[in-house]
Each structure stands twice: as C-alpha cells, then as structure tokens.
N, C-alpha and C positions, 0 to 999 in steps of 0.2 A: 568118346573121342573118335575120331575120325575127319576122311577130308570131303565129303558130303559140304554142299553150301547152300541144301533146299532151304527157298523163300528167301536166300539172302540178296538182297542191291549190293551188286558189284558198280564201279565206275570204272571203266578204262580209259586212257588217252592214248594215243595214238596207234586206236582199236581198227583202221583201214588196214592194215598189213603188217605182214611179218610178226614178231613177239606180242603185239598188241594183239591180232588176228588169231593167230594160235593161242594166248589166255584166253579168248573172251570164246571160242570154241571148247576149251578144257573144262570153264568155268561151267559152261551151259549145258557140259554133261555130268557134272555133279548138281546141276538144280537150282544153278545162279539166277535171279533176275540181272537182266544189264543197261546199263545206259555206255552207249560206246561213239565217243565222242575222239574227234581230226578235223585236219583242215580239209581232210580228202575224202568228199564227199561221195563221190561213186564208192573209192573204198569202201568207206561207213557201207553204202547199201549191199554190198558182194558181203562184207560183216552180220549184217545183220540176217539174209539167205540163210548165212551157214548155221547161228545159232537156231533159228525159227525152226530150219529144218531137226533140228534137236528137240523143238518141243519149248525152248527158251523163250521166254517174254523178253522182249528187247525195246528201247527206248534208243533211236537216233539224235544224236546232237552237235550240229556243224561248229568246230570251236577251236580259237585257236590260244591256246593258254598263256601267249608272253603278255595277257594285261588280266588285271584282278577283278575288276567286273564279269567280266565275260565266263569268266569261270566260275565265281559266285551264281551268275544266274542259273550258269548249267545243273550248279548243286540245287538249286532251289530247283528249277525243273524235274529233277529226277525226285525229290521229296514231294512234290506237288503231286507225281504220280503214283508213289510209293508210300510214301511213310516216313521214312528211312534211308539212311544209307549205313551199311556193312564194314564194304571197302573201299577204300581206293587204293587204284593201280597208277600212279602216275609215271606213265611210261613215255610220253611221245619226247623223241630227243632230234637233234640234229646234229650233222657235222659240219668244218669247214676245213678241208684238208690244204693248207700250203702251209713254205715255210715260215717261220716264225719271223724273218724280218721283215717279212712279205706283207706280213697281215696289216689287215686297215682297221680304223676303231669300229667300221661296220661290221666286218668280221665278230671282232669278238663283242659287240653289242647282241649277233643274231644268236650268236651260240645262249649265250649266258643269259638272254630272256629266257629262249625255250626252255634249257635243260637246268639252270637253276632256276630264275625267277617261275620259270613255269610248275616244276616240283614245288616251291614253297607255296604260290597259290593253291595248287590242290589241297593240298597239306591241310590248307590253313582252315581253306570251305568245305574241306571234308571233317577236320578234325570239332568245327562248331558245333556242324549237324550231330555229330554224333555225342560230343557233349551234351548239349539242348535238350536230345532223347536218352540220354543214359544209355549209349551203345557201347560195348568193350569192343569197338571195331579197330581194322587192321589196315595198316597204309603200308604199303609197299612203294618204294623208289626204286625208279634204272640207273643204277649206276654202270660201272663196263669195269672189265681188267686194266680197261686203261687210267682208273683209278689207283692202281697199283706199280703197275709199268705204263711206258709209254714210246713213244716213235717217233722219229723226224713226221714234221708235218701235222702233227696233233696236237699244238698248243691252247687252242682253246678247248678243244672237245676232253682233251685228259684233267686241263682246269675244271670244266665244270663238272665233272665226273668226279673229281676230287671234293669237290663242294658239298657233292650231294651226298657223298659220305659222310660226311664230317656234320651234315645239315641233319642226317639222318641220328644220327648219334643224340645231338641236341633235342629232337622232336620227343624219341623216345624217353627221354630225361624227364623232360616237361611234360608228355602225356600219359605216360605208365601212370601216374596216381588218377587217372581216369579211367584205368583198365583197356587201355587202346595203346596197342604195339607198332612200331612202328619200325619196319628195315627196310633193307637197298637188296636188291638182286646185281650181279654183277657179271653180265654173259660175257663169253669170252667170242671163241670166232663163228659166229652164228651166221647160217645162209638165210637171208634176207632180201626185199628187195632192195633198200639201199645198203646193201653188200652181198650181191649174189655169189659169189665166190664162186666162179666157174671157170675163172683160167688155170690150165692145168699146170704151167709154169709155177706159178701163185701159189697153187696147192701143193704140188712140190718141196715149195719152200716152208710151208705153214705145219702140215702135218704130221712131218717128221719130231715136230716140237709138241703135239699134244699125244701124252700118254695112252688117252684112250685110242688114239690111234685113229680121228674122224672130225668131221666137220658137224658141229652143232646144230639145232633142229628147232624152229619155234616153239615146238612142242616139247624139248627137254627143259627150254626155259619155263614155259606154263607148268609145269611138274613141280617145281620148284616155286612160282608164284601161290600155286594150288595148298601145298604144304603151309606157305607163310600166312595165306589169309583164313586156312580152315580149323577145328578144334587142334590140329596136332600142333599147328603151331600158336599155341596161347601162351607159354611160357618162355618163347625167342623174342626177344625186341633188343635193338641198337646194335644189328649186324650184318654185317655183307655176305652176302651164301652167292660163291662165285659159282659160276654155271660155264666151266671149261674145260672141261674134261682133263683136268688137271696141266692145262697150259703154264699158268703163272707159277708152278714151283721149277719147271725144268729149271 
C-alpha cells in the first residue's frame, strides 16, 4: 500500500489552474501518466511545463465538459494513447455569484452543465473505460463546503455542489461491484485563481473562522486527491473528505 501512482493514467479537468494545477503536479511526482484537459488552453500548456519538468508524460486535451461527446472522445484519446485509464479527477467547476432573485435561467443552465452535468459525463466515460478493462479505478468529484453551508449569492454554485454529493454517493453504489471507488473532495477556502483571496479586509473576516488558523493551498487539496485515487485509499468510496482546515464545524 501506498500513495505511488507509477504508470498510472490520471484525467484531470480543469487541469489549467489552481486545484486542477496543483493535482496534476502532485500526481506527476508520484509517477502519474496525465491527460489534463480545460477550456484554457495556454493554461493546459503552463500545466503541462510543470509536469514534463517532473519527468511526467503528459497528454494535452482542449475540452470543454458541459456536452457528452466531447468528453467521450477526450477518454477515447487518452486510451488510444495509453491503454488505460486509472483515474479520473473531474474537477473543472464554475461559479455565478448574484442574488438569488437576480438569477436568469442562463445563470443556472451555465452552472449546472459544468459542475454537474459536467461531473456525471466524466463519471460516466471514465467509469466505461475502466470497466471494458477490468480497472478497479478511482474517480474523484469537486464538490466544495458549500455543499454543506452556504452564503447570500451562491444559489446555483451550492446547488450544484450539493448534487455532486449526492451523485457521488449514487456512482459509488452502482460501481463498487466493479471494484472502482468513487468520492467528492470538498475544499473549503482555497487561494486560487478564481478566488485569490488577497484582500486583507476579506481575510480578516475569513480566518478568524478556520481552526487551522490559514488560508488553503492547491497543494493541500492535491494531498488529499493523491490519498483518494492511490492504494491507501482502496477501501474509501461514497464520501466527502472536506479539505478546510476545519472551517465547516466552527
């Protein structure tokens, strides 16, 4: 046992930055092959630098996951070049911050393609491939704390956060008799780039409420994705492993 992931096909989505960036960097220093797949194409390539510079074989794949083809092909791409697929990370999400009587049905169409419908297509082309081959592979979901609490102005983004929980639960049910596990990671207040979290006012208010006493790290998320997709975690499926430095019990 251990969290080694030599020769294994990782997928990531929304591998251009922040939590996607920093897995697909963790991954590539335990041994991962990767296919790291966004809409944000220079991303991907500053993505792919970082692994290569590691020694990591990497596969670029421009994608944008709110429709089922496209993400079908992507898996077939990364099988065409590999063999196999391992894991999937389906990470890429979006927000739409206004109030709730504000929102338009565009609003919560763009959310709920990416962060759920975009989750279940992974899911779905990942969880084939690795049936097909007899892979006991690991799919990991973003979920957020805000699956758990939520805030003026996050109506669609805690909905679909809540989905993904809940979708996650369901996957594991149905794939465990495949030997393929399946959770949600759920970070809490992570510096990113879409949430830098640099005003100190902000911070002021924020940190005073998380235990550990700090603002979260790409890379404490990838620690935690690393665990769920490596031997340590073979025996976890259908659960949220919050990544907040103990924000959500204050």
């Amino acid at each position: 046992m251990g969290n080694r992931l030599d020769g294994r096909v990782a997928f990531i989505t929304g591998a251009a930055s922040g939590i996607g960036q920093g897995t697909a960097v963790r991954f590539a220093e335990e041994g991962a092959r990767l296919v790291l797949a966004d809409r944000n194409v220079d991303g991907l390539e500053s993505t792919r630098a970082m692994v290569e510079e590691l020694g990591a074989e990497a596969l670029v794949i421009p994608l944008d996951v709110r429709e089922r083809h496209p993400v079908e092909d992507a898996v077939a791409q990364a099988l065409a070049r590999w063999g196999r697929l391992d894991i999937m990370f389906a990470n890429a999400g979006i927000s739409s911050p206004k109030p709730f009587i504000d929102l338009t049905e565009e609003d919560w169409d763009q959310v709920l393609a990416v962060n759920v419908k975009g989750v279940a297509f992974c899911g779905q082309a990942a969880a084939r491939a690795m049936i097909d081959r007899k892979i006991p592979g690991r799919i990991i979901n973003t979920a957020s704390t805000y699956s758990e609490v939520t805030a003026p102005g996050s109506g669609p983004y805690s909905s679909s956060k809540g989905a993904v929980r809940m979708m996650t639960k369901v996957m594991a049910v149905e794939l465990g008799p495949h030997g393929i596990t399946v959770n949600a990671i759920g970070p809490g207040w992570i510096r990113t780039g879409m949430n830098p979290l640099t005003d100190p006012a902000r911070l002021g208010r924020i940190i005073p409420g998380i235990p550990l006493g700090r603002i979260g790290t790409p890379r404490d998320v990838a620690g935690a994705a690393l665990f769920l997709a490596s031997d340590d975690g073979a025996y976890v499926t259908g659960v949220t492993l919050f990544v907040d430095g103990g924000w959500i019990i204050q």
